[in-house]
N, C-alpha and C positions, 0 to 999 in steps of 0.2 A: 476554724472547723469545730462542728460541735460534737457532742459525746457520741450522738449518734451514727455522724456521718464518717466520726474515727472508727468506728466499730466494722460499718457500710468497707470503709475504705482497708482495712484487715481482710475482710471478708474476698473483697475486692483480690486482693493479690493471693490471699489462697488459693482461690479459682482459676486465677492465672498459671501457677505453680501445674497444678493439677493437668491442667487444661493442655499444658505443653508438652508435659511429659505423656498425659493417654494419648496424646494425637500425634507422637511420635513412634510406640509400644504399636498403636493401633495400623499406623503406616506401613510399619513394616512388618507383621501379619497380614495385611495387604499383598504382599509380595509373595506370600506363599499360600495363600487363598483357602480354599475350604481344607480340612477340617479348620487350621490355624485361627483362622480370622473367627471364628465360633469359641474355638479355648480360650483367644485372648481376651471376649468380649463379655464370658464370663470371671474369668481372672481381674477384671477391672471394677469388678462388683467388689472383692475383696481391697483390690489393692488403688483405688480410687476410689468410687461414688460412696462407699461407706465412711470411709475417712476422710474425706471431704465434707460430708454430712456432721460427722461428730465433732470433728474440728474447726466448724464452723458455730456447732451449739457452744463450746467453747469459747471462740470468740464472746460471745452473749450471754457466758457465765449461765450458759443450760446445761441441765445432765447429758450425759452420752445416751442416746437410744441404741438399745438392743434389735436385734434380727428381728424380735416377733413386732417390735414396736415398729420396725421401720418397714417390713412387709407390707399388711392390708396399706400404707401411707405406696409405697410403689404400684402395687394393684390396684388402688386408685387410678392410679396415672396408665396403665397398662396401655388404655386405650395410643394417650397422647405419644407413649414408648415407641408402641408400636412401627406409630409413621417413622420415628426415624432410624429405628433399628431394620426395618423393610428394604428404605432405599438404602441404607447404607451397608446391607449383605447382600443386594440386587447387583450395586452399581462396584462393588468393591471387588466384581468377580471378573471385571474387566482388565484386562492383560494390562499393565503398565498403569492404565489409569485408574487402575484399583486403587493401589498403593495412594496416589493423594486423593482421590474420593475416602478411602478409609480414613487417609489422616482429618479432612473435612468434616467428615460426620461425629468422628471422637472427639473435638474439639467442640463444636457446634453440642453435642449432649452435653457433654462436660460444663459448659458452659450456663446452658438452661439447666441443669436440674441444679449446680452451684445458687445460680440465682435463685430459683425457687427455693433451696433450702436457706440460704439469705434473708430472705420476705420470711416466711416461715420462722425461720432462731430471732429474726430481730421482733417480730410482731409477741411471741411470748412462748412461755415454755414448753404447755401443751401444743401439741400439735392435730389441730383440726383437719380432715382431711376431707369434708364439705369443698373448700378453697380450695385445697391443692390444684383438681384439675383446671377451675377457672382461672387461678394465678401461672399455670405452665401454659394456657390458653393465649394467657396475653403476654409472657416471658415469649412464644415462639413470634407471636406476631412483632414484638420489638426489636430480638434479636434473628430475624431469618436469616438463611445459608442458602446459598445455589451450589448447585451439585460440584462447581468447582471450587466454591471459597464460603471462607465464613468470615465475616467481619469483628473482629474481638467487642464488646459492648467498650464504649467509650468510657470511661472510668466516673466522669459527673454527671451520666445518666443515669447510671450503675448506683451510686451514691446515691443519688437525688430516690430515687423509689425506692432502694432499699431503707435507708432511713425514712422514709413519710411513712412506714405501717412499725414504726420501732415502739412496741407497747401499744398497741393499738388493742380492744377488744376485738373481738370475734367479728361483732355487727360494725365497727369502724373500718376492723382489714375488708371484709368481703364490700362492701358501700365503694372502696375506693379502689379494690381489684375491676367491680363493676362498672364503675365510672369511667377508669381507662382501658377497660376491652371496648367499650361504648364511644371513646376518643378515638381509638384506633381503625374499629367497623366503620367508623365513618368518613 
């Protein structure tokens, strides 16, 4: 295994770790539905998606980004959030099968925006946020979720793309963020 794909594969089970625990927290706010499932899904800001992020620049021997720094980089994405913070407070208000649509949806986020921040720490320190929304573009299209299941990303696919942009310049990550949105559309 090479340096990269050790790194990929850290990153890899971070993600997992994370991944397990929001879509268990988020399940069961499921269960008790609106306001809950709204507190919890802010509370995951703190107690997941941002420590996920730093502890992945970590892995990569990146500085930790701050709130302001990781803001406008979320606001980017707003758009792509959107969809799935949408279904996943539409479908999670459903009696019973809330509960695992919630746990679904937190898993499935959790997952992509891991990976994006992955692509992201491994490609280099700054954080361009031109890419961000194309690389969650093609993170949703590799890893999709149906409203009852998400399939965990297989760990040597995982690997394989997160290491191919490790140190990449700006113009080399977005060429091959574009290349496989362009594999995938077709």
């Amino acid at each position: 295994m090479t340096y990269s794909e050790s790194l990929a594969l850290s990153a890899y089970i971070e993600i997992s770790g994370k991944a397990s625990s929001n879509s268990w927290i988020q399940g069961i706010s499921g269960d008790f539905r609106f306001p809950f499932m709204s507190i919890s899904d802010a509370a995951a800001i703190g107690t997941h998606y941002a420590p996920l992020f730093n502890n992945i620049r970590s892995i990569y021997s990146r500085p930790p980004l701050d709130v302001e720094s990781v803001g406008p980089l979320l606001g980017s994405l707003s758009e792509e959030l959107l969809i799935d913070f949408a279904s996943d407070k539409m479908l999670g208000q459903i009696p019973f099968v809330g509960t695992l649509l919630n746990s679904v949806c937190a898993k499935a986020l959790t997952w992509r925006l891991g990976a994006l921040f992955a692509m992201l720490s491994s490609r280099g320190e700054e954080i361009d946020q031109s890419g961000a929304k194309d690389a969650m573009q093609l993170i949703r299209s590799m890893f999709p979720k149906s409203p009852f299941g998400f399939e965990t990303p297989k760990r040597e696919s995982f690997i394989q793309i997160v290491s191919s942009v490790h140190n990449n310049t700006q113009i080399q990550y977005m060429d091959k963020i574009e290349a496989a949105k362009n594999t995938f559309n077709n």
